[in-house]
N, C-alpha and C positions, 0 to 999 in steps of 0.2 A: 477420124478427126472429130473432133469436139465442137460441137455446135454453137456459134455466137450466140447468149445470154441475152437477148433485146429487153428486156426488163432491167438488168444492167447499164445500160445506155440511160435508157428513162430515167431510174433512180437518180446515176452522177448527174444527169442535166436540171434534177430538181435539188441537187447539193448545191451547181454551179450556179443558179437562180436565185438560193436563197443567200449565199455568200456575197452575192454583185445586191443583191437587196439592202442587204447590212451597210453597205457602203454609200449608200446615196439618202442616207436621214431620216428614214419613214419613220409614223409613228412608232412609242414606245411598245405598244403592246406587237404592232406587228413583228420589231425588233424583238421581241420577248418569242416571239413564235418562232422565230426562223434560228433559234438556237444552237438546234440539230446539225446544220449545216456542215462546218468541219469536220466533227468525229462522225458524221455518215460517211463522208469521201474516204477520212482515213479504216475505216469499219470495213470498204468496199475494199480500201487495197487489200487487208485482210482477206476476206471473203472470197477471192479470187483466187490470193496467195494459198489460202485454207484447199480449195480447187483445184489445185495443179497437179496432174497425174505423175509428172516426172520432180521427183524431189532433188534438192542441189545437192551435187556429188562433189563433195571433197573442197580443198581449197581453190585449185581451180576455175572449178565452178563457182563458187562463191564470192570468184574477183568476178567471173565474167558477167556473172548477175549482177555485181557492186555497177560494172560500167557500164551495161545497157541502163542501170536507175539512174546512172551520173548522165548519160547522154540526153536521155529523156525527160530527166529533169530539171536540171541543172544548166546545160549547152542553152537551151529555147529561151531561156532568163536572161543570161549574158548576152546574146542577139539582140531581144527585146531592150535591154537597158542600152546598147548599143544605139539601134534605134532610137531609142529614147532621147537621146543625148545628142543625138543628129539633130532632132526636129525642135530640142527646146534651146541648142543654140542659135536656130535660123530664126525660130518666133519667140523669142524670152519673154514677152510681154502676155504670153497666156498662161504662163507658170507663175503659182503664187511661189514655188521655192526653187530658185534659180540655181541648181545643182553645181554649176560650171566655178561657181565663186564659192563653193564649199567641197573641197578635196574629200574629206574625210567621210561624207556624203557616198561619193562614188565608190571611194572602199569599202563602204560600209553595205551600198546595194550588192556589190558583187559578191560578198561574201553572205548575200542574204540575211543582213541582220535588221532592225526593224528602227533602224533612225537612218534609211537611205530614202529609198523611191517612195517605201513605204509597201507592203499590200505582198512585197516578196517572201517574208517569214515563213507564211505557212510550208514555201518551196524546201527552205531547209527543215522543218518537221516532216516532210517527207520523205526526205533524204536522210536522216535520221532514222526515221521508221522502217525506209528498206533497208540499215547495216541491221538495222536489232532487231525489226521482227523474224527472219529467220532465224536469229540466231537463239531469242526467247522461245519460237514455237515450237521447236525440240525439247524444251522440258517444261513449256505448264502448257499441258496439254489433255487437263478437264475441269469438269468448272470448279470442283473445290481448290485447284491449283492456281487457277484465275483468279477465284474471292481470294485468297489469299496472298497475290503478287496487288490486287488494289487495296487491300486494307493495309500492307506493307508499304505503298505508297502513298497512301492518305498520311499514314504514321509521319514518314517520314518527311514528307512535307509539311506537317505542324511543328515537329522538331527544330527542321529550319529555320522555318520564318520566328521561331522564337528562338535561336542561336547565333544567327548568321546578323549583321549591319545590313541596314538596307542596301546599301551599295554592293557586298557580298553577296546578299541573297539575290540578287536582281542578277547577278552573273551566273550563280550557281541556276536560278530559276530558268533562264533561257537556254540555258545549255544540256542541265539533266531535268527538270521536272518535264517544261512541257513536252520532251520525246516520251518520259514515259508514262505521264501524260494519256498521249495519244496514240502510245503503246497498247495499253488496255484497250482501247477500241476496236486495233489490230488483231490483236491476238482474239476477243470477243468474237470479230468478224470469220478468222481463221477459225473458230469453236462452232460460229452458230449452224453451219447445216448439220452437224451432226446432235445437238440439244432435240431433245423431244417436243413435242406441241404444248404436253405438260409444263413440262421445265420452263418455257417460255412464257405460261400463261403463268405461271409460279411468279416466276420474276416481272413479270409488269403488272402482279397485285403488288409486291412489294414497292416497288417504285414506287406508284401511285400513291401507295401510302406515306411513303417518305415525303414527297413530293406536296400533297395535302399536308401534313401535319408540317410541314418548313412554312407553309403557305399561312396556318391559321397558326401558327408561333409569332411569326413577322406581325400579321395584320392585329393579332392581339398586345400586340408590342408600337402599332400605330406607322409599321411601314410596310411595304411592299416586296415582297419575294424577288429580286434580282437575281437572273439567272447570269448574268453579264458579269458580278460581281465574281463568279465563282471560273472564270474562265482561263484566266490569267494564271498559272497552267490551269488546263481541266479538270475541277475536284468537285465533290459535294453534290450540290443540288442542278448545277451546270450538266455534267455528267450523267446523274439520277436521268434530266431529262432528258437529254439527246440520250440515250440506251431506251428509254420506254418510246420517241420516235419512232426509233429505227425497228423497233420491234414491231411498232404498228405498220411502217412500212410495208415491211419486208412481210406481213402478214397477207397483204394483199397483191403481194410479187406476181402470185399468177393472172391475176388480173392485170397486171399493171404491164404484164407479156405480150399480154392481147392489147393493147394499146398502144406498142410500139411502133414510129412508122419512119421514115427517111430523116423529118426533121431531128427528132432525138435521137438518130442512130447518129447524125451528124454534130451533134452540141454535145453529145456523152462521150464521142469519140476524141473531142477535138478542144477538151475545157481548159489545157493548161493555155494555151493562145488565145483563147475568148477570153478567159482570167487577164491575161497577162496585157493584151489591147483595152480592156477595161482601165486599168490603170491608166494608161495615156488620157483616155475621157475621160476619166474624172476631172482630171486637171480642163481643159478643154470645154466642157458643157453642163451649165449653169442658168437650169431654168426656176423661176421658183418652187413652183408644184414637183417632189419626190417623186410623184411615179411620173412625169413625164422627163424627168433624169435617168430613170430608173427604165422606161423603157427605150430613150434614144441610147444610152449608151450599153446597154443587151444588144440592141438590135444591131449599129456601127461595130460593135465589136464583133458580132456574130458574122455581119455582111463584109468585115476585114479579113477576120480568120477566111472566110468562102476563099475571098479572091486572090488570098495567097496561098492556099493548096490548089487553085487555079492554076496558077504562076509558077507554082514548084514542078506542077505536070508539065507544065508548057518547059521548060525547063530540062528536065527530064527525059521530053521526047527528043527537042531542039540540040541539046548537046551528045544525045544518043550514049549516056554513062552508064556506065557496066550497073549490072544487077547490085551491088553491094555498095557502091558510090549514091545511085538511087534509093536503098533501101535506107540508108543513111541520111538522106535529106526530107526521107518522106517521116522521118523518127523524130528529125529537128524541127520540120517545118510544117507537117501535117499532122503532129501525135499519134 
C-alpha cells in the first residue's frame, strides 16, 4: 500500500490559504502574489490522478469514479448551502444578500453557478475537471501534446471572445473555457512527475521571460501587469504565472515533506469544509484591518470543520452504523 504524500497535505493547505486570502481585500500586490492558488489545487488533483497505480477500467468504472467525485464534491455544498439557509433565515440581519427573497439565488447556488452564495464556482470546475481529465489523459499524454491542447485553447478562445455577443460569450465562457481552462493544469499536474529536472528548469526560464517581457510592455505602456485580468477563464499571463509557482513549489517538495506535521495533515485533508464554512464568515465578520478578517475567519472556519469531524465520530460510534453508512458520512462530512 502506497504511502500518504505529507507534502501533499502541506501544498493543498497553502492553496487553501491563499484562496480564503483573495477573499478578504488585502493589498494589491499581495493579491497579485497569491495567484497561483486555484490552478495549484486543480494541478494537485492532476498530480495524484497522474499517481494512481490502478487506472479506470471501462465504463463502469468511470461512473463509479464519476460518483465517488459527485459525492465528495458536490453532496458537502448542498449540505453547507442547506446550512447556509438555516442560519441566514433565523439572523437575516447579518446578510448583506438576503437569499430567501431571491429564488433564482438558490437555484443558482445549487447548481454551482457564480450569481448564488457566491465563492461555490470553483466546486463546479472541479467537477468538470474529474468528467474530462480522465478522459483527456488518455491521449495528450507528453508535453508537445500538452503545448499543443493550450495553444489550441488560447486560439480558441481569442476566436470567441471576437465572435460570440457578450451575453453568448459569458455562457459559452463559464461552461467550456474555464473547465478547460483548468484542464491544462490537470493534465500539466498528471504530466509533471514524469518531466525531467531539465524540462522543468526549460520551462520556468521561458515563463520567466514571458512573464518579464508582459511586465516591461505594460509598464512601458504606463500600466501594471494584472495577473487578475487574465483569469476569467485561465489564459496568458494568469496561467504563465501560476505554472512557474507551482513549479517553484513543487521544487522544494522534499523539503516541504519534512515539514509536514498534524496541523497540515488536517487543513490539506479537510479544505473543501474549511472553504465552504469560510463563506458563511465572510458574510458574518467584519473588522477593518484584512488580516485580522483574514485570520478570524481561517481560524473559525478551521476550528468549525475540527468540531464537526468531531461530531461526525461521535455519530458514528453512538449510532453504531455499518462500515459503508460510516465511510459515507466520513466522505461528506470529514473529506
Amino acid at each position: 500500500m502506497q504511502s500518504r504524500d505529507s507534502s501533499i497535505d502541506s501544498i493543498r493547505s497553502l492553496g487553501l490559504f491563499c484562496v480564503i486570502l483573495a477573499h478578504v481585500n488585502p493589498p494589491f500586490a499581495i493579491f497579485q502574489w497569491r495567484n497561483f492558488d486555484v490552478p495549484l489545487m486543480v494541478f494537485l488533483s492532476g498530480y495524484l490522478f497522474g499517481n494512481r497505480q490502478v487506472a479506470i477500467q471501462g465504463i463502469s468504472g468511470f461512473m463509479d469514479y464519476l460518483w465517488k467525485r459527485f459525492v465528495r464534491l458536490v453532496i458537502p455544498v448542498w449540505v453547507f448551502i442547506l446550512i447556509y439557509l438555516v442560519i441566514q433565515y433565523f439572523f437575516p440581519s447579518y446578510f448583506r444578500i438576503y437569499l430567501w427573497n431571491a429564488p433564482s439565488k438558490i437555484g443558482s447556488s445549487f447548481m454551482l453557478m457564480e450569481d448564488g452564495i457566491g465563492y461555490v464556482w470553483i466546486i463546479r470546475v472541479f467537477l468538470y475537471i474529474a468528467v474530462l481529465g480522465p478522459i483527456f489523459k488518455r491521449f495528450i499524454t507528453t508535453k508537445g501534446q500538452l503545448l499543443a491542447f493550450y495553444l489550441a485553447y488560447e486560439l480558441l478562445l481569442l476566436l470567441a471572445h471576437h465572435t460570440f455577443s457578450t451575453a453568448v460569450f459569458k455562457t459559452v465562457n463559464e461552461s467550456i473555457f474555464y473547465s478547460l481552462g483548468y484542464l491544462v493544469f490537470f493534465l500539466f499536474g498528471a504530466q509533471f512527475k514524469e518531466w525531467s529536472v531539465n524540462a522543468k528548469r526549460i520551462l520556468a526560464i521561458i515563463l520567466v521571460a514571458i512573464l518579464v517581457a508582459g511586465a516591461i510592455y505594460d509598464g512601458y505602456n504606463g500600466k501594471i501587469l494584472t495577473l487578475q485580468d487574465f483569469k476569467y477563464p485561465p489564459h496568458a499571463f494568469y496561467s504563465y504565472y501560476a505554472a512557474l509557482c507551482i513549479g517553484i513549489i513543487f521544487a522544494f517538495k522534499v523539503g516541504i515533506a519534512k515539514m509536514g506535521n498534524s496541523f497540515l495533515n488536517f487543513v490539506g485533508s479537510s479544505t473543501i469544509w474549511i472553504y465552504l464554512w469560510h463563506i458563511l464568515f465572510l458574510q458574518l465578520i467584519h473588522f477593518e484591518a484584512w488580516y485580522i478578517n483574514y485570520l478570524l475567519i481561517l481560524g473559525v472556519s478551521m476550528l468549525i470543520t475540527y468540531l464537526q469531524q468531531q461530531l461526525i465520530e461521535v455519530i458514528v460510534r453512538l449510532s453504531k452504523a455499518s462500515t459503508a453508512v460510516a465511510g459515507q458520512l466520513r466522505i461528506i462530512f470529514c473529506s
